[in-house]
Structures are given as C-alpha cells and as structure tokens.
N, C-alpha and C positions, 0 to 999 in steps of 0.2 A: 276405471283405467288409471293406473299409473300417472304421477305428472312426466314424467321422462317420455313415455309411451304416447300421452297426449301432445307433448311439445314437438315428437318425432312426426306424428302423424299430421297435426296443423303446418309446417315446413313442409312435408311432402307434400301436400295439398295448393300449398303455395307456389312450390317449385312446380307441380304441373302442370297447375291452371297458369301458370305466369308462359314453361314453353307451348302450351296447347295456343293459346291467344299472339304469342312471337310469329308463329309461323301459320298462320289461320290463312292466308289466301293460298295453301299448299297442301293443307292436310284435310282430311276426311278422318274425324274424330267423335271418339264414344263414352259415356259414362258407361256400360254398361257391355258383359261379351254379346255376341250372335247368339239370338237363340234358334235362328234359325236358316239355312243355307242362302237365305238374299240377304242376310244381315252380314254375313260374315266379309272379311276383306280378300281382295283377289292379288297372287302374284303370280308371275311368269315368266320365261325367258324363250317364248314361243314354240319351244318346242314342252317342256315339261310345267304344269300349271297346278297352281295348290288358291284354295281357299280356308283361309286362319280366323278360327272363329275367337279367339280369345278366349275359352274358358278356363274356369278358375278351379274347381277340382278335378273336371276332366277337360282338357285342350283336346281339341281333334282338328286335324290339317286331311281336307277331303282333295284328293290329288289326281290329275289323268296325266298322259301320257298321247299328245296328238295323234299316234297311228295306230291307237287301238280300237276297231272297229270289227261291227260284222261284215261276213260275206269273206267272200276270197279273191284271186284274181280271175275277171272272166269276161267276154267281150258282154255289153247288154244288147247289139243290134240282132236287129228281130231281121233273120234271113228272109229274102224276098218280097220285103215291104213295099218295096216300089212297086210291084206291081196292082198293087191296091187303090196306090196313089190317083191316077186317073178320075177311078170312080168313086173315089173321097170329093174329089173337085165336083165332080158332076154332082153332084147328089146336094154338097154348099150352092152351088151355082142355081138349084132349082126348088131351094129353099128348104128341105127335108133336112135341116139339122140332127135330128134326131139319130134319121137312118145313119148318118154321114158318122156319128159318135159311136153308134154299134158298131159298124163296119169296122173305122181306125180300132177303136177296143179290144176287137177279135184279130185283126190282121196286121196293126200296124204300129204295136207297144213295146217299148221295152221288156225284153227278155232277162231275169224275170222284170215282174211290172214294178215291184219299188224296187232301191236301190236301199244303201244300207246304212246304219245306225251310229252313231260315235258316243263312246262306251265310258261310262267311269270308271277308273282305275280301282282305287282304293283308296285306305283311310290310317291317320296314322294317329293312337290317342295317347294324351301323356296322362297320365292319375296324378293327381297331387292330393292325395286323402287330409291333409293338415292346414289345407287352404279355405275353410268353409265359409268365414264369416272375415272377408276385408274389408278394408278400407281404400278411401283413394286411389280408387279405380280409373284408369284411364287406357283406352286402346286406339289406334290411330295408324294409318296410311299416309307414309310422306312420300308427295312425287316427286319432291326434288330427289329423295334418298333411292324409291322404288323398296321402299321397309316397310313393312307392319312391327307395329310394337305394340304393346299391351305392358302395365305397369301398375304394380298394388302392392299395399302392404299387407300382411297375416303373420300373426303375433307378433308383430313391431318389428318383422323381418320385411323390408322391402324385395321383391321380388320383379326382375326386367328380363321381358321375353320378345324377343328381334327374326325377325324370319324375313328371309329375299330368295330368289329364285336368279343364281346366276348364270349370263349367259357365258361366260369366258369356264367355269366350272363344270357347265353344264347340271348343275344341281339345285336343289333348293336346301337353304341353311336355315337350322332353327335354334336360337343361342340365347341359354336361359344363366341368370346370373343371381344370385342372395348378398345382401348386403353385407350379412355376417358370416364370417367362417365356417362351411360344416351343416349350413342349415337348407339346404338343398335336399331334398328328399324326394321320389316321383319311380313312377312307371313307365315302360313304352309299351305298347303293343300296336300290330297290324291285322286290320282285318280287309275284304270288299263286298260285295253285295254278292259278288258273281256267285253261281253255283258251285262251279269248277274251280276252285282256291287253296292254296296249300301254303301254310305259315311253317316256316323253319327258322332257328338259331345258332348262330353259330359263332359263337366268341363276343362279340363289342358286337355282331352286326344280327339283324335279324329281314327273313329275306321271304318277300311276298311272293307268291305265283299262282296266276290267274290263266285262265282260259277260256276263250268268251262261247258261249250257249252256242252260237250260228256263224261256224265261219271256220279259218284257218290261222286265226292269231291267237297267240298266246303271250303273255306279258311275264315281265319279271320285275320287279321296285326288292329295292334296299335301302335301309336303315341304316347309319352305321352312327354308334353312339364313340363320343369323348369324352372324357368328364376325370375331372380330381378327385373326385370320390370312389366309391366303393361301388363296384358294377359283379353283378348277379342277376344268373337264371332263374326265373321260377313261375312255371304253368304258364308258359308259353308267352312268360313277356321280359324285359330286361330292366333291373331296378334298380335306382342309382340310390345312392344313401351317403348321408354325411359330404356331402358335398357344398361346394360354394359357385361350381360353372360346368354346362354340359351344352357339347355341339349335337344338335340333329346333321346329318348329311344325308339326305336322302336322294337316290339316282334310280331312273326306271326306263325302261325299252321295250321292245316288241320283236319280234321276228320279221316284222313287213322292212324290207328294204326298200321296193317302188312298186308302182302301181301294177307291175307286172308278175312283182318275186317275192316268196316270204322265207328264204330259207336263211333271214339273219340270227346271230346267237345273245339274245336280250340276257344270259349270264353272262357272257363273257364281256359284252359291252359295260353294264351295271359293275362289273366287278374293275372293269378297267379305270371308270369314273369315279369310283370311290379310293380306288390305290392312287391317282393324280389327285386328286382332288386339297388342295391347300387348306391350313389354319384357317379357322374363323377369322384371326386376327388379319392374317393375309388376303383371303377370302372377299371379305365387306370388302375393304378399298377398291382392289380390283372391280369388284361390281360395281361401287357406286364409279368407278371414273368411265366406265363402260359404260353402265347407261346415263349419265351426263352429257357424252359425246353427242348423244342426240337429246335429249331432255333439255339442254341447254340453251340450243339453237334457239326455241320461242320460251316468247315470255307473254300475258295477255293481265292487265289490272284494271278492273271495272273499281268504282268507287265504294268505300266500305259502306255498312247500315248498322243498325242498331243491332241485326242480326248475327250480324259478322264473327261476332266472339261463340255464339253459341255450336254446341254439338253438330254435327254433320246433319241426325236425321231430325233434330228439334228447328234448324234452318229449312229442313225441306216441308215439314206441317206448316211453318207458320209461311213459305211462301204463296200455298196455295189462297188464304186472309189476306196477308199482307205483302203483294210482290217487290217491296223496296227493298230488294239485295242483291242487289248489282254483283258483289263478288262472288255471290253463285253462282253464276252464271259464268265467270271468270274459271272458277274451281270446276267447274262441270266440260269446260273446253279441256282445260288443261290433265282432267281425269279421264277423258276421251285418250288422248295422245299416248300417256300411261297404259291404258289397256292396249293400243296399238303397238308400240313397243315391246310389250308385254306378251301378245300373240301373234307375232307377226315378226321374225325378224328371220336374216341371211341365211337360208340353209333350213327354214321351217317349212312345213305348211300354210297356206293364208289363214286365214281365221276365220273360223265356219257359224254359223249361225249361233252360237254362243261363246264366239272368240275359241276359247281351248276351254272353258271351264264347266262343268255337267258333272253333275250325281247323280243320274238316272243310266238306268238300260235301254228305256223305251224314252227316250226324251222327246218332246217336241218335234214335229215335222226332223225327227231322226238326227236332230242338233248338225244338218250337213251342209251341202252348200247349196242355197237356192239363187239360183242366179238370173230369177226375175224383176228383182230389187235389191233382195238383201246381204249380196257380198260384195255387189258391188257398194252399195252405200257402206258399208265398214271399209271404203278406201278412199270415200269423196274427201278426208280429211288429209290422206296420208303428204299429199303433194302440199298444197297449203301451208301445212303446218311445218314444213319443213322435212318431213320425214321420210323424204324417196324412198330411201335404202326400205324402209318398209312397206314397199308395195314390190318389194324383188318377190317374196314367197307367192304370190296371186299372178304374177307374168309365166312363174315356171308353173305354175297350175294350167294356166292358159297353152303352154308349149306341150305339158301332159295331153289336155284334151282336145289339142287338135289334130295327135293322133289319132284318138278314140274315134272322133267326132267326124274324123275323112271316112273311117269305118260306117258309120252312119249315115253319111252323106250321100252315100254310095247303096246301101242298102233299103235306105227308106225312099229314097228319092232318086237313084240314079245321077248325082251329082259329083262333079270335082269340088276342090276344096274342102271345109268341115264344119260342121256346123254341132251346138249343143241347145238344147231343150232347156227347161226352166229346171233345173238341178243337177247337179254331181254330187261323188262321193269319192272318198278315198281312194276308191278304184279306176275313179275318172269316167262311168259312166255317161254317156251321152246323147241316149236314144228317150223319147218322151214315156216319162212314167206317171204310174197312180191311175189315170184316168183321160181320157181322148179329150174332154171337154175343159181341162185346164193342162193337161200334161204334153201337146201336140201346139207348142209356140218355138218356134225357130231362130228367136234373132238372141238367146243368150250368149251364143258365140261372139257373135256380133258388138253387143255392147261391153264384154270384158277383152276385146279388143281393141276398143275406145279408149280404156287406161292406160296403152298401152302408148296413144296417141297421146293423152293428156301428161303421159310421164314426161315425154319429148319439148311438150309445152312451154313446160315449167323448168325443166332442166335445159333444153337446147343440145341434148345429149346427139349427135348424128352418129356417134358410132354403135349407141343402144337401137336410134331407128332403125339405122342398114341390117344392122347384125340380127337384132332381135324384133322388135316391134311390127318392121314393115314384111317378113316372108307371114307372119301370122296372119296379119289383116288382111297380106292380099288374098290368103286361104281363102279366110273367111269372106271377103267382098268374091270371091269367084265363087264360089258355093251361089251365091243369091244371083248371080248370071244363069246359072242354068233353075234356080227355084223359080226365081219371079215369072209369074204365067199372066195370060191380057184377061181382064174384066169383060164377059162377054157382053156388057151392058154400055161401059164405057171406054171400051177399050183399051183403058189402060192397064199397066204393072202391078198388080195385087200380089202381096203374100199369101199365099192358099197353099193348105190350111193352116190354122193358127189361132191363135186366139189374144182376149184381151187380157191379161193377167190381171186376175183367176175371174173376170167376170165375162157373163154373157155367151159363153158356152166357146165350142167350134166353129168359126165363122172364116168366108174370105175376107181378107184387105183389113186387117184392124190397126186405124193410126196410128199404133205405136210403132208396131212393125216398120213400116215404112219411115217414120222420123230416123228409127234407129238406122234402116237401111241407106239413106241418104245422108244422114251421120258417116259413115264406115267408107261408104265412095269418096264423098268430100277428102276426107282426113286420107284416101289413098290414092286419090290426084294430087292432094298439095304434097303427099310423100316424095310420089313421083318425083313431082317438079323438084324438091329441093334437092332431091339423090340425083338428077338428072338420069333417069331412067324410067321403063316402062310407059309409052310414049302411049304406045299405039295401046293401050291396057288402058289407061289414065285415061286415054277418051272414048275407049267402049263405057267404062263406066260414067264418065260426064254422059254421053246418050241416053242411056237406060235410063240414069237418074230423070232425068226431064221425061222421061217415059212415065215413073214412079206415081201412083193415085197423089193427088195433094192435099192438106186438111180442108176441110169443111166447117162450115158455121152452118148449125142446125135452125131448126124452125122457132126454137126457142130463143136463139142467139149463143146459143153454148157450142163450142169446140166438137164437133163430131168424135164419138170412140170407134165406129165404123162407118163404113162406105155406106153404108144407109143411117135415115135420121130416125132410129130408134131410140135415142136416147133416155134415160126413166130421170127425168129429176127429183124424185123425190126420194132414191137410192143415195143411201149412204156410207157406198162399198170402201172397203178403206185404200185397193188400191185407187189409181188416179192417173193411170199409167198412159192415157191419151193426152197426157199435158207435159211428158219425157221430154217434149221440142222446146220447151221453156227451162227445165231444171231435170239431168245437168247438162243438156243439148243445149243448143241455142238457135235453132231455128224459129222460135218465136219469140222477138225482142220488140222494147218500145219503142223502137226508131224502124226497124225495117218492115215491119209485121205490125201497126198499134190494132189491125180488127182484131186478127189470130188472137192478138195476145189481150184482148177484151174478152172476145170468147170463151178464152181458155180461162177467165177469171171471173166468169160466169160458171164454168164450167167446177169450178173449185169453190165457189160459194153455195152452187146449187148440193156440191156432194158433203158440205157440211165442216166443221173445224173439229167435229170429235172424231175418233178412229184409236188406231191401236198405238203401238210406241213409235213405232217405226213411220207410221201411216201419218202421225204431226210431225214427226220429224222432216220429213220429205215437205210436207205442206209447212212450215218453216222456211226452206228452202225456194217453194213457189212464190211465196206472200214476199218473199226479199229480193226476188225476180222479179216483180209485179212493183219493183220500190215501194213498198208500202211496209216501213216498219213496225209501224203499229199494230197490225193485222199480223207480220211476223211476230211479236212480242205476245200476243192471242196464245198462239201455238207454240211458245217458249213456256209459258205459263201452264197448257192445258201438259205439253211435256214434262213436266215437272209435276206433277199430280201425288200425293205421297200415297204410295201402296204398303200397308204397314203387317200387313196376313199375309204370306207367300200364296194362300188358297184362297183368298177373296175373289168371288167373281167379278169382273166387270165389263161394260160396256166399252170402255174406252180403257186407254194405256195409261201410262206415267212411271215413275220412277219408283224403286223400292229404295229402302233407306241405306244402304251402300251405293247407292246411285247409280244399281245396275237397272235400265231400260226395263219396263214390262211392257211384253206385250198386251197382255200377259198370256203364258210368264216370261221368263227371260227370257230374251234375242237381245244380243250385243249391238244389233244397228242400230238402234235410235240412238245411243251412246256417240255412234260415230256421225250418224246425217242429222243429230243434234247441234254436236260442236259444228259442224260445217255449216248449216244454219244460219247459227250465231256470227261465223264468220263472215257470210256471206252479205250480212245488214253492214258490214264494215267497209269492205272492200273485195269489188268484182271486176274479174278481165278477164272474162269470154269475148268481150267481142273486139278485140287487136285493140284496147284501153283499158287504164286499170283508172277505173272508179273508184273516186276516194269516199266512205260516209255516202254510199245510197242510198241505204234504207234506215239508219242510224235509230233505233227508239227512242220516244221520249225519257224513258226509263234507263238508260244508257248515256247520261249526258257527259261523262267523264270520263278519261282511260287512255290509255296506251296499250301499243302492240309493238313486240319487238320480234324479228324475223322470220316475218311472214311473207310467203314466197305468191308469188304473180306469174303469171303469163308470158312470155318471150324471156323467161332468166332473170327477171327480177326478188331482191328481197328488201322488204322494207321494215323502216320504224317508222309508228308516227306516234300524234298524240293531236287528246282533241279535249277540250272544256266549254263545257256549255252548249253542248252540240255544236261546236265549231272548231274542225280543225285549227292546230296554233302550231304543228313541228312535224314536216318530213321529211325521212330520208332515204335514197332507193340507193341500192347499189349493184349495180349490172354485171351480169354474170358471165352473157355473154356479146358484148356490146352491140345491143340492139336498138333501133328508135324508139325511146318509151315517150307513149303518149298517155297523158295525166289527166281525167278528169274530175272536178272539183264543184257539183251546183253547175252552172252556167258556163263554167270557166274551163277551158279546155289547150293543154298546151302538148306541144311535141318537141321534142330535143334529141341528135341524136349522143350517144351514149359509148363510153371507150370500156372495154371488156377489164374485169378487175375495180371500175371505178366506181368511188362514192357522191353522190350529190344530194346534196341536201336545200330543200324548199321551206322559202316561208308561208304563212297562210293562203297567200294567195297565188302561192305555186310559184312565185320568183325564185331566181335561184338564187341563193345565197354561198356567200364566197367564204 
C-alpha cells in the first residue's frame, strides 16, 4: 500500500473509532455489515419501515409498507353463535372440556378461523462491483439522529451511506457520498418475494408493484434516484457512474384506505410523495428536528464499563460472562423508544407484533396483533417514557375494533357493548380464532381499554377521557354485564368461556379474566365520578364487581390460575398471565394484598425465570412489583441472552445482535416490556405514589433519569449514586397532590399546575 494510502487509511480509522466511542451511550455500532436480517438496522416513520443492512458490494434495504396484508375487508363473526353459548357453559360447568372445545370449534369460531398475515413489501439493492476489499469499516444507528450510517474506505476512496425514514416526507432517504470527485459508481435495482410483482423504469425513477397471493391488496414502492453523475438504464436497473453523491427516495402504498375500503390509488399517492418530497439537504433536518420533538423529552445514563467502547453486538456476548454494563441497559431503554417512535406514530397503525418490520409471507403467528400480551406490552413504555402522542395509533385501533367487536358481542353472545378475543388484524377482526381451547378468551377488549385509562393517568387529559377513552370502556365494561354468568358451585361471577392465555385449555372463571374485569369497572367508576356522570351505571358496576370470583391461594401456596386448585408447578408455560393483578394491574400490591402478593411470587418462582423474550420481559416487570431488584436484574440478564444465528433453536429468548427481542424469533415486545422493566426498578406510581428507587439493582448503583413521566401529570429528573438518591425534580402538569415515596420516607405536598419543585435526598424541598 502506498504511504499516502496508509496515512489516509490510519486517520479514517482514527476519526471513527474516536466518533463511534463520543457518542457510545446513543449508538448501536458494527465493524462489520448484516449478514443477516436480525443483524441489520431498523428505520421507520410508522407508517413505511426499511431494514439497512450495510453491505459493501451489494447494499439491500429490505422495506414494508404497514397496510399491506392478506385477506380483504369482511366481517369474522360467526352468525348465530350464541346460540351454542349455553351448552358451551354446561358442558365447562360439568367438567367435559373436551366436549365443551368440539362443540365452540364447530359452532362458535371465527369465520374464517385465522385471521390474516402482514406482508413484506420488497427490497431495494445498490451493486457497488469496485467495493470488494475495504478498510475502516464502521456501520451504526444514532437515536439521537434516528440515521443509520455505514462508512469505509475502497481504493483510498472514502465512501458515507446515511439512510432515515422521514415522517414530515413520508419517505425513507438513502444518501451515499465519495470523498473524491467522480468516484461513485453503483447500481439500483427492485425486487420482492411476492409471486405477483412487476419492476418498471421510468426516467431517474424505478417503480415496484406487487400483489399479495390471498387477498385484495396490492402495493406500489418507488425509487427515485438523484445524483451528479451519469444516470442510465440497463436490464432492469438504474446506474449511476462517475459520480461523487446520490439520494435514494424511496415512497410506497397500498390501495387499503380502512378497515372497511381498498379502493385507494397506491400510484397516485407514491407519485405524489416523490413530486413533494424535498433535497436531502433539506430533507435530514427536517427529520431530525421532527424526531427530536420527542426523542428529546427523556434522557436515561446508567454508569459506563470496561464494555462501553466496544461494538453493539461484542457488548451483548460479553454481557451474558460478564454483566457490568450498566450503559446497556441505558442504550437498550432508549433503543426501545426509537423503535416506538419509529412504528407508532400520528396517523399510523399501532405496532403489530414485529413493530412494522418483517421479510417473510408467512411470518410468525402472522406478524399481527395478539392482544393477549403482546400489543399491549409494546405500549407499557409509551406513557412513561414520555411518548403519549405514540400510543394515539393503538386508541384509533381500539375505536376500529369496537365496532367490529359490538358485531361480535352480539353474535357470539347476545351481548351489548363489544368485546375482542386474543387477536386482530388489519381488518380489525374480533371474533376468537385458531382454535376453541386458546382462541375463545374475552377480556382483550378489555385490557386495551385500560391504556386508554392509563393514558388519562399520566396525562390528566379530561377532554381525551370524555371524548375518547370513557364511550370505549364503558362499551367494553357493559359487554361483561351481560357476559358474566354465577359459578353454580359458588355462586359467584365467572367468566365462561375462556381461557388462561394459551394455557390449560377451555375453562370457566380463569384469574386473569376477572383481574382484567374488575380492572375495567374500577377505571369506569373513578371515570364516572371525575366527568360527573353515569351515576347509576357506575354503581351497577361497583355491585357486580363485589359479585366477581376473587383470587385464590392454592394448596401449594401459589396464586390460583383457575377457580379450582389444579395448578402444575412444575409447568414452565411462559405465559403467567394469572399474576396480570400484580403487573400492569395493581390489584395485588405489598401494602394492601402482602398474602396475594406472596402467592403470586410463589406462583412466578414455581413457573421458572427462563421463557421466551417477551415472557422475561414481563417477569422483569413482576420481580420489580415484587421490590426485589435483584431478582429483577436475573431476568434483565436472561433478557439480554445474545442470539447470534437467526435459526438457532432455543429454549428460551434473548436478544439478537441489533438488539431486536427473540422470541425467538423476532417479536418487538420484549424490546418494549424490557425497557419498562428496567424502568420500572426505578420508579413506580400505580398506587396514588410515585416511588422513588424500589427495586433499584445492585448492579445499577449510579444514573440519572431525565423526563420521566408518573401518575396524576408528573414529570421528573432525578439522580442517584451509590444506590442512593442525591437530586429530585417533579414538575406538575396538572397541579395535582404528588405524594413521594423514598425507603421509609413518605411525603405529600400539594402542587400548582406548570410548576417545578425540586427535592433533596431526603425529599425536602429545596428553594
């Protein structure tokens, strides 16, 4: 090598290990590109989603499009299901499960019995034939920025590749730049997996169109290149030559308008996005000060380790040896929010069981929404962390399917109000699918009307209750007035039928049900009373509630999952969903409940700390319920497990090395009831207090948190050294009495709306 060549190359090398190590508690950074779809990095603007894998002679940006799915528009409720209902009852009631699962099977499933798939779009690949043998490779994800970049030398040409997905654009941008004049050189091409796909050209732009296998949608994506070079067609790709800087602009649609209509025009839209669509130059800024606005709000700094400098996924091997790096766990919160942002934002869809990102047809439980755990857990974060405005797409989800779901309600059960089963889909399906013995559970309406409650919480928003939050719930809470039927054994209020999610088949009365449902009452008495209305509503449901089976401690000492003490302790199901009353409910806390909540931690030791991604992530959140940090830190540890073969099989979950969740494989929830987790050992106010440092880990001694949002309108900073708070400050949103607890130390003050107060260690106010 040249001495010029060498001297150029050891400076690059320096200049990027010096910015990779400047901004290390921000970035997720690689020597090396994706070789494979969990390696690669994620961007999004919730509605359109690309994964950039960084490679070096062929780049490929694998990309969807949120509303491209199978199926069409069409009701799922199965006509005349109620009348089945009855001797569904009877048949649970006298123990024939069995029969009780044929019968629902045959008479009482969603029409059809699954619901439908979310689809990969397509792919877009750049050729760089003259790129084979670099140097000074570096590729990386900044959340302050919401960029990926990738950065190398080949032939003593420095080469920088930037790609963001903007929401104010509506597109995602891909901006490749040469150091030297002229020496830009590359291909594009589009392809997808689909069967039905057709590639055209047409000037600077080249335009994808897809049509999915089973269903009514059809997609359209465009390309459209810029560049100072020399741009040419040839065999169906477009080749830039002699160049020094070229923009990707890529923009993609569907024909689904809403859950009812597909007759939108995905060329006209794409074509419209690409004629508005601003410079690169213009372009970035705009995006980054748009996702700033909220990126901003929090900030979370655990203390560095020896780790700290190294690569993204050489940090996550060496945490499972050696867990001292506190800033992972810092960078893992704050890469939580990022993808939230990222799939979830004003005017999208929520974010379905892999956020928005998938390269499969057939993916995982149909990459949709299961909403017996895991959509709602990808929003335990959004409130906390500052992020309302991102839990809007999951409320209008919610407002979708309590149409669907009054359809339902009415047809399976002869009910008012609406109710949904343990999944939706784009079409907003509502009626129980798959199978009788996990698909026939009732209360997911229920509990995604809870965030609805929790939004209220944290915001003290009363024109979001009136308006929106409280006509939902009460749907949903009058639906369970005409479901809940008497226990012929003990008279009381059972949910029948139903089940425990996914375990132990078709059964009457299973705890969780009931937690949820006396959840949902609660939250629409205290509506009541603050709207001052619904009087005589508000106290049908206080009755019924006290009606409601209550939990049980079994013979073992464990938290009952059903109205009888069948419990298997030696089952190590990954759900856990008969302990929902602890975490994110709060019907079993240490002060008002200490047997409940023994039991129920009996109940969580007997079913084991390994499970899938999502399944520690949640039990994270129990063990920090339970105060017990340490025990939380267990399952922060086993969640972070490094999964380095996208096809490895395993017993249990962890992280792949972009630090997307395996279940495996991908699910985006443990990403999100991870960071909430972690936050939750910090600071909790479920119960009308915010708790400073609960469950704090030993392994956590150091840190600061900058606006982090509480219960009745609070947002806070604090900081803590040595496990011991030293600097707080709330500032009340909507001047409410914040009550403060600290260890032993418990204060109340009341609070003027707009103002800041700031505590010393021991909770005095300081002036």
């Amino acid at each position: 090598m040249k001495p010029l060549i060498q001297t150029v190359t050891l400076l690059t090398f320096i200049i990027f290990k010096c910015h990779a190590q400047g901004n290390i508690n921000s970035k997720l950074w690689y020597k090396k590109p994706a070789k494979q779809w969990e390696e690669a990095l994620p961007i999004g603007n919730g509605a359109l989603a690309a994964m950039i894998f960084g490679g070096i002679e062929t780049e490929q940006i694998q990309f969807n499009e949120e509303t491209l799915w199978t199926g069409e528009p069409r009701s799922y409720a199965h006509k005349g299901a109620s009348a089945h209902l009855s001797e569904i009852r009877r048949l649970l009631n006298e123990g024939k499960q069995k029969e009780a699962e044929a019968l629902a099977n045959e008479q009482f499933m969603s029409q059809p019995m699954r619901q439908m798939a979310y689809q990969a779009f397509g792919d877009v690949y750049l050729d760089f034939p003259e790129h084979g043998t670099p140097v000074a490779y570096h590729r990386e994800l900044d959340l302050e920025t919401a960029t990926v970049k990738s950065t190398y030398e080949a032939g003593g040409v420095r080469y920088t590749r930037e790609a963001f997905a903007s929401y104010p654009a509506k597109a995602i941008y891909y901006h490749i730049t040469s150091s030297q004049k002229g020496k830009l050189n590359f291909a594009v091409r589009m392809d997808a997996i689909h069967a039905k796909k057709e590639v055209k050209i047409n000037g600077n732009e080249i335009e994808l169109s897809v049509q999915v296998d089973k269903g009514a949608l059809n997609g359209i994506a465009r390309v459209k290149v810029i560049t100072d070079g020399e741009l040419k067609q040839a065999e169906g790709k477009l080749t830039i030559s002699n160049a020094t800087r070229a923009t990707l602009v890529l923009a993609a649609a569907t024909n689904y308008l809403d859950y009812k209509t597909v007759s939108g025009d995905p060329a006209t839209k794409t074509a419209g996005i690409l004629q508005k669509a601003p410079a690169f130059e213009t372009a970035r800024p705009v995006h980054i000060t748009d996702y700033q606005k909220l990126h901003n709000r929090f900030n979370l700094v655990f203390s560095n380790s020896k780790h700290s400098a190294l690569p993204t996924d050489e940090r996550l091997s060496r945490f499972k040896g050696d867990p001292n790096d506190p800033a992972l766990l810092a960078l893992y919160v704050k890469f939580a929010r990022y993808l939230l942002i990222a799939s979830s934002r004003a005017g999208s869809h929520p974010a379905n069981l892999q956020g928005k990102w998938n390269h499969k047809l057939n993916p995982s439980w149909d990459s949709k929404y299961t909403v017996n755990i895991n959509t709602e857990m990808n929003y335990w974060p959004a409130e906390m962390t500052n992020l309302s405005e991102c839990h809007e797409p999951l409320f209008q989800m919610v407002r979708e399917v309590s149409q669907t779901g009054a359809e339902v309600a009415k047809e399976h059960y002869n009910a008012k109000g609406w109710v949904l089963h343990h999944n939706t889909d784009v079409w907003r399906g509502a009626a129980p699918i798959n199978a009788s013995n996990h698909g026939i559970w009732v209360t997911g309406g229920a509990w995604l009307s809870l965030h609805l409650w929790e939004h209220y919480r944290f915001t003290q928003d009363k024109a979001f209750l009136q308006n929106t939050a409280y006509p939902l719930m009460k749907g949903a809470a009058a639906f369970f007035l005409d479901f809940l039927v008497k226990d012929p054994k003990t008279g009381m209020l059972i949910s029948s039928p139903s089940n425990s999610p996914e375990n132990g088949g078709l059964v009457a009365g299973p705890t969780m049900d009931h937690q949820i449902i006396r959840a949902l009452f609660k939250a629409c008495i205290e509506t009541a009373g603050i709207l001052k209305t619904d009087a005589a509503f508000a106290e049908q449901l206080a009755q019924t509630s006290k009606q409601i089976a209550p939990n049980h401690v079994g013979r073992y000492g464990q938290l009952q999952e059903w109205m009888t003490d069948i419990d298997d302790t030696t089952s190590h199901h990954r759900h856990v969903s008969h302990l929902w009353g602890v975490y994110p409910g709060e019907e079993i806390t240490p002060t008002a409940t200490l047997d409940l909540l023994k039991a129920a931690m009996k109940s969580l030791n007997y079913r084991g700390d390994d499970g899938t991604g999502w399944s520690l992530a949640w039990k994270i959140n129990y063990w920090a319920r339970f105060l017990d940090g340490e025990h939380a830190y267990t399952m922060i540890r086993k969640l972070f497990n490094p999964v380095y073969d996208a096809g490895q099989k395993m017993s249990g979950g962890g992280s792949y090395p972009n630090l997307f969740d395996a279940h495996p494989p991908f699910q985006i929830d443990g990403n999100f009831g991870g960071a909430a987790g972690i936050l939750e050992t910090l600071v909790q106010s479920h119960l009308e207090e915010i708790n400073i440092l609960p469950a704090l880990p030993k392994a956590l001694p150091d840190g600061r948190v900058s606006g982090l949002c509480a219960r009745g309108g609070f947002e806070m900073d604090m900081n803590w050294a040595k496990g011991k708070l030293t600097g707080l400050t709330i500032h009340s949103k909507a001047g409410n009495i914040c009550k403060l607890r600290y260890g032993s130390k418990v204060v109340s003050i009341p609070t003027a709306k707009g103002k800041t107060y700031r505590f010393g260690p021991d909770l005095t106010i300081l002036k």
